[in-house]
Structures are given as C-alpha cells and as structure tokens.
C-alpha positions as CSV (number, residue, x, y, z in Angstrom):
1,X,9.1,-6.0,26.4
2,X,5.8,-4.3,26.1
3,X,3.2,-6.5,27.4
4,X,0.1,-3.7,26.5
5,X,-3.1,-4.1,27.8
6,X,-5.3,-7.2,29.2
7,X,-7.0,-9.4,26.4
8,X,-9.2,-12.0,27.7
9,X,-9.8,-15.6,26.3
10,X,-12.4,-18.0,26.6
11,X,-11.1,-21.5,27.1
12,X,-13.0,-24.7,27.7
13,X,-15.4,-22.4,29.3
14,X,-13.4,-21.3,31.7
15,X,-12.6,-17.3,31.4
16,X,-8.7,-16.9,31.3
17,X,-7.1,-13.5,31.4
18,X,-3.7,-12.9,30.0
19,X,-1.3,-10.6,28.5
20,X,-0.6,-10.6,24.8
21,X,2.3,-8.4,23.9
22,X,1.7,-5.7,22.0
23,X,4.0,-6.1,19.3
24,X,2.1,-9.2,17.9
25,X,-1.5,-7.4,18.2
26,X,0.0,-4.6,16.0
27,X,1.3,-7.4,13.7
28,X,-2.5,-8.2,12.9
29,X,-2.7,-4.0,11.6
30,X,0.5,-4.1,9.4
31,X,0.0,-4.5,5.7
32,X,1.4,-7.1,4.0
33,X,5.0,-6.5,2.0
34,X,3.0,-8.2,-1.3
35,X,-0.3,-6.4,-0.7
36,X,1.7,-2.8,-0.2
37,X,3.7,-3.8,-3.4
38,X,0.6,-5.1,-5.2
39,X,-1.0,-1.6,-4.9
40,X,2.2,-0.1,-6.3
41,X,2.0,-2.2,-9.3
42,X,-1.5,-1.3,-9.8
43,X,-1.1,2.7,-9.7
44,X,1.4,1.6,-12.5
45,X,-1.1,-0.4,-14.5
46,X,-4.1,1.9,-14.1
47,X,-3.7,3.4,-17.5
48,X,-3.2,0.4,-18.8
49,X,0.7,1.1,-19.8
50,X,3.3,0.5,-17.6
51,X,6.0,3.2,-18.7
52,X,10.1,2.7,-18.5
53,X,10.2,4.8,-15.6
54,X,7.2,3.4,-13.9
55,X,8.7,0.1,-14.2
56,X,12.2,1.2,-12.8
57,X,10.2,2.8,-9.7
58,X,8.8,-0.7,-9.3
59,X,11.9,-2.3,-9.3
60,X,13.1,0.0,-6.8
61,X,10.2,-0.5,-4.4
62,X,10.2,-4.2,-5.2
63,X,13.8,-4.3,-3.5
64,X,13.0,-2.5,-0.9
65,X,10.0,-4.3,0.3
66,X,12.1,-7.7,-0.5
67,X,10.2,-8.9,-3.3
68,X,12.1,-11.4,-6.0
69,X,12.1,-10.4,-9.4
70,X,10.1,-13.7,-10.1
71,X,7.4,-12.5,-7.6
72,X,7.0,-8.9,-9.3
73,X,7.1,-10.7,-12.4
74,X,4.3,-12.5,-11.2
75,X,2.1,-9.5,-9.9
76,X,2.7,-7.9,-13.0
77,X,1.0,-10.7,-15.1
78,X,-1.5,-11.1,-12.9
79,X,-3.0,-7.1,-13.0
80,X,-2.1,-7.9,-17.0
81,X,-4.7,-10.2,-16.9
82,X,-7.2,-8.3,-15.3
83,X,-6.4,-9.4,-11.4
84,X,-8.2,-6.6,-9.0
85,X,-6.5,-5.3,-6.0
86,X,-8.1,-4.8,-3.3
87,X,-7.0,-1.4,-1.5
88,X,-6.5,-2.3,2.2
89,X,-5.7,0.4,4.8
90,X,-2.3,0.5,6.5
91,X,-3.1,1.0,10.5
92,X,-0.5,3.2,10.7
93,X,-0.9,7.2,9.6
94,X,2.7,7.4,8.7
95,X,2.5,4.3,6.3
96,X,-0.6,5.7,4.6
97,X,1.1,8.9,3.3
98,X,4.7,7.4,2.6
99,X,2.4,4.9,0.1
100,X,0.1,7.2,-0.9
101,X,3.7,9.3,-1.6
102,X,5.0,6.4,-3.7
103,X,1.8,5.7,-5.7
104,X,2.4,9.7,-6.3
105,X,5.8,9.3,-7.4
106,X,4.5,6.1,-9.7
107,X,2.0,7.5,-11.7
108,X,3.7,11.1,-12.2
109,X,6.6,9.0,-13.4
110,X,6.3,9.9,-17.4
111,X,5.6,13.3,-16.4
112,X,1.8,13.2,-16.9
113,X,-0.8,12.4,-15.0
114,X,-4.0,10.4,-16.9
115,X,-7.6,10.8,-15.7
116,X,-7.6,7.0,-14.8
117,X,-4.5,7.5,-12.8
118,X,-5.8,10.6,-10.8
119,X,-9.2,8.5,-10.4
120,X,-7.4,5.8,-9.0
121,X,-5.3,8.2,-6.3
122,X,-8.1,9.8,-5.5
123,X,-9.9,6.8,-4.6
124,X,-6.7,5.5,-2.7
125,X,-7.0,9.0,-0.8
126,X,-10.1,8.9,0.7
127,X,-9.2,5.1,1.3
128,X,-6.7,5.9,3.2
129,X,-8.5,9.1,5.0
130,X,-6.2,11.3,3.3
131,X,-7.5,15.1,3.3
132,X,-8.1,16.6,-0.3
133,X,-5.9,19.4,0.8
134,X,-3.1,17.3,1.6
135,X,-3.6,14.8,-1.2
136,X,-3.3,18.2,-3.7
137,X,-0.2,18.8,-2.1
138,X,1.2,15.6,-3.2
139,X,0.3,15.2,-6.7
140,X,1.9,19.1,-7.3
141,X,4.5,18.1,-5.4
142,X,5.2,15.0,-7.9
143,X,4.4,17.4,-10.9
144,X,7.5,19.8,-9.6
C-alpha cells in the first residue's frame, strides 16, 4: 500500500507524526457521484428544456455513476424548481475533460447548441481550467 508522504497531527498538545495513506487523502479531491451527476443534469436544464435525447444521455450517465432512478428523479425536480448547482472542480485533469466531454455530448444532444447552453460550458471551461482552444475542439467535435 502507498503510505505517501508525512502528515502531522496535533494531539492533546502533544505533536504526533504519522502516515496517512495516500489513497484516503486523494479521497478528500474526488467529486462526488451526485455532484458530477448533478452538473450533468444541469447542462441538460440550462435552456430550460430537457430534450428526449438529453434525457436518454442522463439515463445513461445516471447508470453509470450508480444513481437510482428515484435519485435522478429527484435532481431533476429539484433544478425544475430553480435548485443552483454549484460547479466544483474535479482534482483530477482527466476527470475534468471526460465531464466537460459529457456536458458536451448533453447539450449538443438535439443537434443545436443554445446561447444559454454555450454560456453555461463556457463557464464550466474556465472552471475547470480548460483552454479555449481545447474547449472549441470539443463543442465541434459534438457538432460532427
């Protein structure tokens, strides 16, 4: 097991040093299965329509990231009724572009892409420290 580096604790006054493992530091960085799916819903929900094939990309990414129809159901009604999500930052690089990929592959869905939907990826992007250049790259991709 990876032990990673020395972390030192304070306890009852007395300076302790151990070793935390690195796999449960790097826990603290991962986003959240609900928070990754909430941000989904919401590139879905931007325009304020949430199209047949938006909503069968949901379904799909609901699955994947283990999320009961009840709990999607759930999200859903809650951005109906005007619920904000807040964009967090997965610590990872990889994990930023395969959902900045996905929220791509949501709103270009129906085939168009609506100025409150490119708002919202754009402000995702720079969120996520996405490059313009790349982020381009992905909406033409989606639009291909």
């Amino acid at each position: 097991m990876d032990v990673g580096l020395w972390h030192s604790l304070q306890c009852y006054g007395y300076n302790k040093t151990i070793k935390i493992p690195s796999f449960i530091r790097q826990r603290e960085n991962l986003m959240d299965k609900v928070e990754k799916f909430k941000l989904l819903a919401k590139s879905a929900t931007v325009d304020g329509d949430i199209g047949k094939d938006e909503y069968s990309l949901l379904e799909i990414y609901a699955e994947r990231l283990k999320i009961s129809a009840e709990q999607c159901k759930s999200i859903l009604d809650d951005l109906s009724a005007g619920q904000t999500v807040e964009i967090k930052t997965p610590a990872d690089p990889e994990q930023r572009l395969e959902l900045l990929k996905a929220i791509v592959k949501i709103i270009a869905a129906d085939n168009q892409i609506t100025n409150q939907e490119l708002l919202y990826f754009q402000k995702v992007a720079r969120h996520f420290k996405v490059d313009y250049d790349q982020a381009t790259h992905f909406l033409r991709e989606a639009m291909h």
